[in-house]
Rosetta silent file (secondary structure, phi, psi, omega in degrees, C-alpha in Angstrom):
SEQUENCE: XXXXXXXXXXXXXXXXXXXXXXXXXXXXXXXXXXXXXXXXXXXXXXXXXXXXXXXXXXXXXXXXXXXXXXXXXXXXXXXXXXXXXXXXXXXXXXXXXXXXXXXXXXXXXXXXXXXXXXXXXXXXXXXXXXXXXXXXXXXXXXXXXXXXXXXXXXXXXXXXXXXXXXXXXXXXXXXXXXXXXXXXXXXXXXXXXXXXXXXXXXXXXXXXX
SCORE:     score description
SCORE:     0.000 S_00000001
   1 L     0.000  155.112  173.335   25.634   -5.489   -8.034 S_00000001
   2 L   -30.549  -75.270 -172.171   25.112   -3.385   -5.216 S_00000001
   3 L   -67.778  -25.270  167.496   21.796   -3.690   -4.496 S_00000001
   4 H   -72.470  -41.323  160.716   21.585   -7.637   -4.176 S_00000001
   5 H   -41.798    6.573 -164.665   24.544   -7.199   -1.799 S_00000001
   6 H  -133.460  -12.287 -170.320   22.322   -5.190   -0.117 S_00000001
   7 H   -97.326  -61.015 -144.567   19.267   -7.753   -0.468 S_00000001
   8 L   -81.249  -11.437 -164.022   21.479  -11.014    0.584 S_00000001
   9 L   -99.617  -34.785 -130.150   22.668   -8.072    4.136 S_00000001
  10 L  -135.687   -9.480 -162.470   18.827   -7.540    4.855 S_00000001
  11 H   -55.852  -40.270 -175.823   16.930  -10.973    3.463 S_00000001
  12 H   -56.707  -51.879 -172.558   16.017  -12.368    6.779 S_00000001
  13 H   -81.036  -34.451  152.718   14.314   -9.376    8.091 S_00000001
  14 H   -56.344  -18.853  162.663   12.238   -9.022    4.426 S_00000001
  15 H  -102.190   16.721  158.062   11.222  -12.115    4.636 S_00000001
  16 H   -89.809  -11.213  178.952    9.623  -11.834    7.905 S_00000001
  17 H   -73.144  -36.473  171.886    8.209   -8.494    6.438 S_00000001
  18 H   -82.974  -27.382  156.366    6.347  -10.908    4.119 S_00000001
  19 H   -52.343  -49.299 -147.064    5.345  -13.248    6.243 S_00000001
  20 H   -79.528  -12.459  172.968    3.944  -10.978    8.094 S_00000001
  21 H   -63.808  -46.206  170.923    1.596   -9.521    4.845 S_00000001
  22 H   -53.517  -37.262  176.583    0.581  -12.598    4.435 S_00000001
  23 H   -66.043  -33.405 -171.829   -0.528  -13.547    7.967 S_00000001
  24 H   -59.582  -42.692 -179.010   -2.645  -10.131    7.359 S_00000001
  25 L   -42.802  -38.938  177.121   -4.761  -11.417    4.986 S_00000001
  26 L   -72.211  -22.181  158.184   -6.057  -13.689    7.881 S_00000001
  27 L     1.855  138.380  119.795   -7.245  -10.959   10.018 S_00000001
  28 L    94.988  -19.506 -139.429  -10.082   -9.779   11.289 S_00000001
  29 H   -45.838  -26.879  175.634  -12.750   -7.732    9.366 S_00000001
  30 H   -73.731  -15.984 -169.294  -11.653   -4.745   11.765 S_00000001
  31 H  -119.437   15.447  167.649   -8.022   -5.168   11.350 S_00000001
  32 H   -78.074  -43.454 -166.688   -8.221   -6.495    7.851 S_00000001
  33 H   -97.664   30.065 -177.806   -9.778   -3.305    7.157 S_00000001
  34 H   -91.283  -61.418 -174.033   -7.467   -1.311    9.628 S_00000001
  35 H   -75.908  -22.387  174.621   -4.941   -2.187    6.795 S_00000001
  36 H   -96.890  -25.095  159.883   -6.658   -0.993    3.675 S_00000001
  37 H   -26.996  -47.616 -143.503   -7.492    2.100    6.254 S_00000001
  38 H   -91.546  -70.282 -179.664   -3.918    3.038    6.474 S_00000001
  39 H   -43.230  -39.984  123.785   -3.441    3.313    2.448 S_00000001
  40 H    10.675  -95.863 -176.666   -5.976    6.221    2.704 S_00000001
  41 H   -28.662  -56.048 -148.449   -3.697    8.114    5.151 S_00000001
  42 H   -44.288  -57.321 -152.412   -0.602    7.250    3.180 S_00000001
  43 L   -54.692  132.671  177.953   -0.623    9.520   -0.109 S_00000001
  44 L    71.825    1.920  179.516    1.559   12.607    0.808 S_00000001
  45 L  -140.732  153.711 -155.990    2.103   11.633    3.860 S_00000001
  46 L   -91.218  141.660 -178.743    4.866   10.078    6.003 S_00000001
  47 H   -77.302    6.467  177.563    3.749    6.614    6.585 S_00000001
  48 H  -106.764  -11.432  159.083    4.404    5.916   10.225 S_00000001
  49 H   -60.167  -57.297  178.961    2.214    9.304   10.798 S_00000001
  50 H   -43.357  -53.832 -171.297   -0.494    7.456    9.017 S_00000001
  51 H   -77.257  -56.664  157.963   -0.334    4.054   10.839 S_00000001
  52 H    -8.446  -55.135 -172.048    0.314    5.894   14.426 S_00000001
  53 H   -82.386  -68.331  179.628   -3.418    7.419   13.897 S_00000001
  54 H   -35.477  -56.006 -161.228   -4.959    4.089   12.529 S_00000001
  55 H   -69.637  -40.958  166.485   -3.658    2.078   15.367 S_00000001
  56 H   -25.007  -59.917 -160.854   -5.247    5.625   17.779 S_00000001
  57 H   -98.664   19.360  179.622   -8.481    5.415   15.903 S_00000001
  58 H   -97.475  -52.881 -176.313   -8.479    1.804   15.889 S_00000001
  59 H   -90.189   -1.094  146.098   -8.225    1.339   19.429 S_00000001
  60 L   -91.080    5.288 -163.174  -11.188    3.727   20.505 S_00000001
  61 L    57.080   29.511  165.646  -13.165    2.389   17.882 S_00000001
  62 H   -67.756  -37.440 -178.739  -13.224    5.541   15.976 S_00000001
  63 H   -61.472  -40.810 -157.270  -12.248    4.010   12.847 S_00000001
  64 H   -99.266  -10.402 -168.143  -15.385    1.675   12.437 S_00000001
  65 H   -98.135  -52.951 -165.631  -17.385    3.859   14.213 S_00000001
  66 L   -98.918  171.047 -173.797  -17.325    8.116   13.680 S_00000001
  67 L   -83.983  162.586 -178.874  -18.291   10.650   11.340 S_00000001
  68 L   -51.723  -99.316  151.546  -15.609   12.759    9.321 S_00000001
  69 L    36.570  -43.451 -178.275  -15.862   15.455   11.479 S_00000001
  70 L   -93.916  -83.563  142.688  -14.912   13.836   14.614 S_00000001
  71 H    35.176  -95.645 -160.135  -12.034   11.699   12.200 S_00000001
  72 H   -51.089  -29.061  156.983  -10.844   14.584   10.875 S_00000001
  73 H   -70.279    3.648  173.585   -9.176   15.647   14.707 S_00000001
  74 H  -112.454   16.419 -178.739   -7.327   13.017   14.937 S_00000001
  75 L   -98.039   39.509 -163.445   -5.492   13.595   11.335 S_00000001
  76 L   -67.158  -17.512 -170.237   -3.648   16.433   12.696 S_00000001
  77 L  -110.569   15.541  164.912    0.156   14.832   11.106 S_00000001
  78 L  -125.356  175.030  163.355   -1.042   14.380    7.837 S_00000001
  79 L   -56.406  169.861  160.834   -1.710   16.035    4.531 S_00000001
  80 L    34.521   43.396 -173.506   -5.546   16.812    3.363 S_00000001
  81 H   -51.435  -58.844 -170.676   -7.213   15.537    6.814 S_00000001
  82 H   -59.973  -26.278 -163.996  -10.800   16.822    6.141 S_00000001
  83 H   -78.219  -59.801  169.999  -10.384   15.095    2.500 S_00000001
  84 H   -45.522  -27.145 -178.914   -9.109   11.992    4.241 S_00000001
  85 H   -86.346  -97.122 -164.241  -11.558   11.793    7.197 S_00000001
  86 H    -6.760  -72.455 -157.223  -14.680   11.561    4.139 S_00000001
  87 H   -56.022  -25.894  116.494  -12.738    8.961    2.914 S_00000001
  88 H   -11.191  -60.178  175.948  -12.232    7.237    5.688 S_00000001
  89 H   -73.984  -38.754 -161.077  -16.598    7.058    5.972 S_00000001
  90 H   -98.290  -19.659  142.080  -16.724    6.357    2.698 S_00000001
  91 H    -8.328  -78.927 -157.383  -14.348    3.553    3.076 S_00000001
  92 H   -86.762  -17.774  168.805  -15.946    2.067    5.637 S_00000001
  93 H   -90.125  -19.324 -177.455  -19.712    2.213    3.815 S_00000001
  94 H   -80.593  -35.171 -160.662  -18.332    0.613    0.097 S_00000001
  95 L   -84.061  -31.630 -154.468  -16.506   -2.017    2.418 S_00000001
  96 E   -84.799  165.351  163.109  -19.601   -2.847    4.536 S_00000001
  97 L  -145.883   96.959 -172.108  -22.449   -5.101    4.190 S_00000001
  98 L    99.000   10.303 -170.944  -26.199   -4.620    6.209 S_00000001
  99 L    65.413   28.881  175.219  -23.579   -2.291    8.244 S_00000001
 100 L  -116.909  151.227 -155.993  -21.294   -4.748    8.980 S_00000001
 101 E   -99.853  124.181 -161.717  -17.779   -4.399    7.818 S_00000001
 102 L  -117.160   56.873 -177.192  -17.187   -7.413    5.305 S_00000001
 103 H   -43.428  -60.350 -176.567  -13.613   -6.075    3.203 S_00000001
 104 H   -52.735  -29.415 -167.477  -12.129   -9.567    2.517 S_00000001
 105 H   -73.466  -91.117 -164.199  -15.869  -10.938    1.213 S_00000001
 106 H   -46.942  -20.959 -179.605  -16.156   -7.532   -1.225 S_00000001
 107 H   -99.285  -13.173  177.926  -12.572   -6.739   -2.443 S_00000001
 108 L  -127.046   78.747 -179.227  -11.596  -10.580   -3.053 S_00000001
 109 L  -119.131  132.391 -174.519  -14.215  -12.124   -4.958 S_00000001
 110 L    78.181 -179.288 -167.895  -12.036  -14.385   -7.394 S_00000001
 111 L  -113.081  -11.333 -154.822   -7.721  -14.470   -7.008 S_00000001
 112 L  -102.822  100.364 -166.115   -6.865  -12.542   -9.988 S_00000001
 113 L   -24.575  -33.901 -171.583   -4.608   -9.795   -8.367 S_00000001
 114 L  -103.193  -34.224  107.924   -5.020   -7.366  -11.444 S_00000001
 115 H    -9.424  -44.994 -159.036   -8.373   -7.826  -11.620 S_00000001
 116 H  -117.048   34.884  165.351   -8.946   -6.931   -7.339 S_00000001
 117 H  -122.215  -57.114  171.961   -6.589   -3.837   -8.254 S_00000001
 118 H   -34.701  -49.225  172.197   -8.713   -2.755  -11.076 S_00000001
 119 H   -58.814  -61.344 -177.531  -11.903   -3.055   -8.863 S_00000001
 120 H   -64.255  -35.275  173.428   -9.934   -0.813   -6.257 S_00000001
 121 H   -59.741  -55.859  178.879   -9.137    1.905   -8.181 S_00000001
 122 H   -66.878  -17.003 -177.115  -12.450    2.259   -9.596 S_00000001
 123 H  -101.779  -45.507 -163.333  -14.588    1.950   -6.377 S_00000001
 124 L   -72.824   93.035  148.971  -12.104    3.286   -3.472 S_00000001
 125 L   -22.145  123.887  160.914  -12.327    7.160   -3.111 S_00000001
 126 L    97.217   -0.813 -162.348   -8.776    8.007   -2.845 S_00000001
 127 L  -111.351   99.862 -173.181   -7.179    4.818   -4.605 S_00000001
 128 L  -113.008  172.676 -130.374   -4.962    5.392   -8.022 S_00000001
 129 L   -96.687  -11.028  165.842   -3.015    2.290   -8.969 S_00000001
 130 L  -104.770   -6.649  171.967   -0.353    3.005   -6.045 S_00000001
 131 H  -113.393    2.565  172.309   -2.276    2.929   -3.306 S_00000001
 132 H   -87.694  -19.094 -140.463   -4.391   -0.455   -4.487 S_00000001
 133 H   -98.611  -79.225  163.500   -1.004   -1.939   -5.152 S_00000001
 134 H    -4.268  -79.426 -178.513   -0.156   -0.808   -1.349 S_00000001
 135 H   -73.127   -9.601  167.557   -2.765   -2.427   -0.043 S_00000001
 136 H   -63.029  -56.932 -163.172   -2.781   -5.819   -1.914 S_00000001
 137 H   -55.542  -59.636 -153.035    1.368   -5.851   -1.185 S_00000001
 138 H   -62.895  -62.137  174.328    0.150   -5.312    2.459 S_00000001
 139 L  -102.987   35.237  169.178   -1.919   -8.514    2.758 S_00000001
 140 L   130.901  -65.413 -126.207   -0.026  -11.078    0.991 S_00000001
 141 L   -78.516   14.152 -148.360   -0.431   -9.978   -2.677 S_00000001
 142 L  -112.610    1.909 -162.761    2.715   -7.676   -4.033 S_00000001
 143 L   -52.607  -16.965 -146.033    4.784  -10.884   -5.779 S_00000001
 144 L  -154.377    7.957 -166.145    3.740   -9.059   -9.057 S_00000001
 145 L  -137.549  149.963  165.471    2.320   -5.556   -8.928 S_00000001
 146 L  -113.032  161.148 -168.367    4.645   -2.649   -8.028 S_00000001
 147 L  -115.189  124.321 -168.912    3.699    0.275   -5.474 S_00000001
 148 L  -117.580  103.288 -177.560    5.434    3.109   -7.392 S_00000001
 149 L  -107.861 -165.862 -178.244    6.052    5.722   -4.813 S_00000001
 150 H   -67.463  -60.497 -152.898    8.909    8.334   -4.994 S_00000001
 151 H   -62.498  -32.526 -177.788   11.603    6.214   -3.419 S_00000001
 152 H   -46.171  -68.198 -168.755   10.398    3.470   -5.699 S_00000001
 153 H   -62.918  -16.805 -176.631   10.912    5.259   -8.852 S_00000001
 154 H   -80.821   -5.893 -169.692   14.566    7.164   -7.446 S_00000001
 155 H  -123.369    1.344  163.268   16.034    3.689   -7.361 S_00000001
 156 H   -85.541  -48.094 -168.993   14.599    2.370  -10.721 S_00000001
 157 L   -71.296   -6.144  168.931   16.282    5.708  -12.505 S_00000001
 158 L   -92.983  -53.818 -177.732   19.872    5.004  -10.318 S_00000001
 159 L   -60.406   -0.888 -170.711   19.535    1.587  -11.617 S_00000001
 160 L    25.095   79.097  170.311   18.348    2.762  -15.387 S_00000001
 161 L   -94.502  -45.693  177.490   15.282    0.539  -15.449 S_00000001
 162 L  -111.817 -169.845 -167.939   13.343    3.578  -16.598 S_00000001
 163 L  -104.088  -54.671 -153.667   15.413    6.934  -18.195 S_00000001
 164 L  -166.724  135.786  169.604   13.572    9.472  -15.954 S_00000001
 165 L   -41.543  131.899  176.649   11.050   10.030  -13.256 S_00000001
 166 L   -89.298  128.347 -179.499    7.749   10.942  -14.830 S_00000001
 167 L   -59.961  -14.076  173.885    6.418   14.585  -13.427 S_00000001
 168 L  -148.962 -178.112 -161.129    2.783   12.680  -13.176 S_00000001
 169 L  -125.411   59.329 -167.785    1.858    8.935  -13.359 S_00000001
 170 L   -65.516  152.923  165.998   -1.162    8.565  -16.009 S_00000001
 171 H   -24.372  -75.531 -147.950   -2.559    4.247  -15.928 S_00000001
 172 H   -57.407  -66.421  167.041   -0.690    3.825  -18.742 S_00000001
 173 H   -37.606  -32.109 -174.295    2.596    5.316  -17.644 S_00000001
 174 H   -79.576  -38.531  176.595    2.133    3.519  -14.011 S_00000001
 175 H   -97.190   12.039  154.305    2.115    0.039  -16.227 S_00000001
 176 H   -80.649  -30.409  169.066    5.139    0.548  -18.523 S_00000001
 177 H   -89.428  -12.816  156.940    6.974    1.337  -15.512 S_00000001
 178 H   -60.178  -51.599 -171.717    5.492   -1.362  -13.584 S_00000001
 179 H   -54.671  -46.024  179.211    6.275   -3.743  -16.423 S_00000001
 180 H   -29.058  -51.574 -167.900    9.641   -2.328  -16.628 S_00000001
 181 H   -91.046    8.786  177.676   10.150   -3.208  -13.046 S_00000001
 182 H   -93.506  -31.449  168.541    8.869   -6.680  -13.230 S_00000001
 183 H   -28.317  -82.591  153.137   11.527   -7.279  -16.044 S_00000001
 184 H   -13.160  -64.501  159.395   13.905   -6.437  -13.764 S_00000001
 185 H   -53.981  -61.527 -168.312   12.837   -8.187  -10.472 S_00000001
 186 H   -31.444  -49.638 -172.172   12.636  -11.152  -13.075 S_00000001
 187 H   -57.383  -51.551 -166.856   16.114  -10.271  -14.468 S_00000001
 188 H  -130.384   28.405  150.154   18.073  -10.818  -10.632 S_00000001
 189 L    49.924   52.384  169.439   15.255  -13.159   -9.372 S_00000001
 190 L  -115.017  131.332 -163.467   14.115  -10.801   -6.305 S_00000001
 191 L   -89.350  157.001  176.682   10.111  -10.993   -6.434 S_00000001
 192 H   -38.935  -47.966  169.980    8.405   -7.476   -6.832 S_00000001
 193 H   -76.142    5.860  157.023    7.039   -7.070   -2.912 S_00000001
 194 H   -82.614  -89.680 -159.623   11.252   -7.991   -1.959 S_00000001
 195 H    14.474  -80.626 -159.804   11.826   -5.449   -4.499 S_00000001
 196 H   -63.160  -56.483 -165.991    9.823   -2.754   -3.045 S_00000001
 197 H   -70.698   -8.355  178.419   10.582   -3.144    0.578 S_00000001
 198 H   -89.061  -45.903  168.887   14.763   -3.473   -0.443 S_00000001
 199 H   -34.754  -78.936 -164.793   14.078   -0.113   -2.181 S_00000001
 200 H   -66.959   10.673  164.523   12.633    1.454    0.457 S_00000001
 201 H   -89.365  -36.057 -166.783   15.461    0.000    3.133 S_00000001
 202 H   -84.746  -23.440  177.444   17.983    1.464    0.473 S_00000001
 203 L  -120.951   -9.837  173.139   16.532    4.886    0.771 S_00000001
 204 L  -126.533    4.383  169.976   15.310    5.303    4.659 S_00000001
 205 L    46.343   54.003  139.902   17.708    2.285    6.053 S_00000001
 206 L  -149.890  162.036 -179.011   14.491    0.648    7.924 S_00000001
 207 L  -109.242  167.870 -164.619   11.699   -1.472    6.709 S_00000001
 208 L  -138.436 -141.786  173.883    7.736   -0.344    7.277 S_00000001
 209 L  -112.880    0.000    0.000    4.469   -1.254    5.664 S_00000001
């Protein structure tokens, strides 16, 4: 099939893309949480706009530091900035502990992957089941959960894993089409985080976060 001719052209450079999620996990607490920072930014917005301002507001200390208000002037290249700057604060106080920023302590207490996605969606202002998946993939964590973006889903329906793009993405819908697509990784033995990053090489022909 195409696309593993297209996996077996590109393999080297995904699996330094995984390495390097993994080395993330080791971070940090500012740039571990620099990285769940970014998935914020992301929704609706092009992601190298997103990271471009994180690494900005990273490196004045703005990220760990200011109020939405100041925040919100440096989101000038994304969607929903003032909505995103809150979120951003409010981030950074469910992540903290005594006012210190502790992510890795509070978002990974126990390994089970589905379980620390479940936790993000319900506590993380701004976090539906594609942006926890994002950030999990992002520090070591994607072998098994898919981040079902657009380009994700235009290359399940050319491959007809699902029949049709859904106009909205209810829980339920996001894990029949997840399941779908771990059949599938399963099926031509690519793991789910390869998956995702040969999709998105297959539809912008570079790889990103």
């Amino acid at each position: 099939m195409e696309i593993e001719k297209l996996y077996e052209s590109i393999k080297e450079e995904i699996d330094k893309k995984i390495d390097e999620y993994k080395e993330a996990f080791n971070y940090d607490n500012k740039d571990f949480f620099a990285e769940i920072a970014f998935c914020i930014l992301t929704p609706q917005s092009k992601a190298l706009n997103a990271w471009k301002i994180i690494q900005t507001l990273k490196e004045n200390d703005l990220l760990f530091t200011a109020d939405s208000d100041t925040l919100e002037n440096y989101l000038n290249s994304i969607r929903f900035k003032k909505t995103k700057a809150k979120r951003l604060v409010s981030l950074r106080e469910k992540l903290s502990i005594n006012g210190s920023l502790e992510a890795k302590k509070i978002i990974f207490n126990g390994d089970d992957v589905f379980k620390i996605r479940e936790w993000l969606v319900k506590n993380i202002d701004g976090f539906g089941y594609k942006e926890a998946s994002h950030v999990l993939r992002n520090l070591g964590f994607g072998e098994d959960i898919a981040i079902l973006d657009r380009h994700i889903l235009r290359n399940l329906l050319k491959l007809e894993v699902i029949d049709e793009i859904p106009k909205t993405l209810t829980p339920k819908k996001y894990m029949d089409i997840e399941e779908k697509m771990r059949k599938y990784s399963s099926k031509i033995d690519i793991s789910m985080d390869r998956l995702d990053l040969l999709f998105w090489y297959n539809e912008v022909n570079y790889l990103f976060k």
